[in-house]
C-alpha positions in Angstrom: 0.0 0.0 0.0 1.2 3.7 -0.8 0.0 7.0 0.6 -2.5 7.2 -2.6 -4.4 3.6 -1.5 -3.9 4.8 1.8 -6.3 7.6 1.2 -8.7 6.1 -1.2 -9.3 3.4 2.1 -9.9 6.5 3.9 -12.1 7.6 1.8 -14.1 4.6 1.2 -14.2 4.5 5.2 -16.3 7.8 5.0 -18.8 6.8 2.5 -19.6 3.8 4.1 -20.6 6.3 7.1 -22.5 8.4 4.3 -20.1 11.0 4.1 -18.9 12.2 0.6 -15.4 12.7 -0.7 -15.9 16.3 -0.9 -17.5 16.3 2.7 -13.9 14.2 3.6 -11.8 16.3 2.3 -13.1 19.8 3.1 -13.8 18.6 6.6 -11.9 19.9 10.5 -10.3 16.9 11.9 -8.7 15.9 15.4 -6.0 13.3 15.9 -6.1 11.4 19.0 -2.9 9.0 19.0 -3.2 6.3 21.1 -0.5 4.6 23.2 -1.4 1.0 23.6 -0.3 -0.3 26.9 1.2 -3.6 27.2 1.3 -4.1 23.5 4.7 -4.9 21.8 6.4 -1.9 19.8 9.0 -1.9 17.4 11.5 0.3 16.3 9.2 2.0 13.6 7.3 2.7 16.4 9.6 4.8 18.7 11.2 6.5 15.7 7.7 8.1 14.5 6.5 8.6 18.1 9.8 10.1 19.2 11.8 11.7 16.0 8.5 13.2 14.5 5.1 12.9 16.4 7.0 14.8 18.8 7.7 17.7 16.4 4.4 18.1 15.5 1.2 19.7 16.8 -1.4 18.1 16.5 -3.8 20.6 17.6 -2.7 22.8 14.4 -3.6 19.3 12.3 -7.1 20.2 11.1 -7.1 19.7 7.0 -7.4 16.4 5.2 -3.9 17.1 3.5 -1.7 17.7 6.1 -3.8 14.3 8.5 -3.2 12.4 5.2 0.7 13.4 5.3 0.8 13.1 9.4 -0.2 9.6 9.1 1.4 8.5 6.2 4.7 9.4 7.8 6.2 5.7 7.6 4.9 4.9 4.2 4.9 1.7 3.2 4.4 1.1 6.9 0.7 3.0 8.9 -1.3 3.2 12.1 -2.4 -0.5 13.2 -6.1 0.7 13.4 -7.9 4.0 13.0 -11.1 4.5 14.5 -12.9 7.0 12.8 -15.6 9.1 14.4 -18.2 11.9 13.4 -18.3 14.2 16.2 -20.1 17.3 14.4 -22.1 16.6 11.6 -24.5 19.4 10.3 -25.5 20.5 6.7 -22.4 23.6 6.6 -19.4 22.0 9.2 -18.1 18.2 9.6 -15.7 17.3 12.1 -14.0 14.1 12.1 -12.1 12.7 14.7 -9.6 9.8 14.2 -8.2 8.1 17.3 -4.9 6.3 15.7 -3.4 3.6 16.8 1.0 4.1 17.5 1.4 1.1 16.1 3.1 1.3 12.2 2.9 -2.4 10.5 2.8 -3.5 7.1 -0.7 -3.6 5.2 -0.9 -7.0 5.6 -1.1 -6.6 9.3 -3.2 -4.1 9.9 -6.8 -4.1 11.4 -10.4 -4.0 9.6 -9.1 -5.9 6.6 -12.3 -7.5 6.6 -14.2 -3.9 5.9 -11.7 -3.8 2.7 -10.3 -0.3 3.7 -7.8 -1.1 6.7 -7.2 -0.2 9.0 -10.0 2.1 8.9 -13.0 1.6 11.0 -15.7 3.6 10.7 -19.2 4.2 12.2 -18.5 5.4 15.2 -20.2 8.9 16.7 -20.5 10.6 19.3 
């Protein structure tokens, strides 16, 4: 998987929630990363979560683009799992929150594979 397949599962992750490409892309988004306890990291792992996330800030991530980049940091390697959530939803503003998983595997490993956009996992709201 590239960055490019990376965002079309993305993408088909929101229209299964009935939420356009346009909507998608023109929407606010918050990142949540989330530190697994007890669960076995690698070396991937520490790099992004220690030579990048650590730069960054993530309350200034709000555009598809630059979450798409954010994520996408390891390419071929990304997030474990991404839950993705609609927390505002009206017919002029969409917010989109994505609690990410600090995990970085190869696509074969990664979660929601049975959806066929991993590791994407949609239909959550608040």
């Amino acid at each position: 998987m590239n960055k490019q397949k990376f965002i079309d599962h993305f993408i088909m992750c929101c229209e299964a929630m009935d939420v356009s490409e346009g909507d998608a892309v023109r929407a606010d988004y918050e990142i949540e990363l989330c530190y697994e306890e007890g669960k076995k990291k690698n070396t991937i792992d520490d790099m992004v979560r220690l030579a990048y996330y650590s730069q960054v800030d993530f309350s200034q991530i709000k555009k598809f683009d630059q979450v798409m980049s954010v994520l996408a940091v390891v390419e071929p390697k990304f997030p474990l799992w991404i839950r993705v959530i609609l927390t505002e939803n009206s017919a002029d503003y969409l917010k989109i929150k994505l609690e990410v998983s600090m995990r970085f595997r190869n696509p074969t490993q990664l979660h929601n594979q049975e959806a066929g956009y991993p590791p994407f996992a949609g239909n959550f709201r608040v």
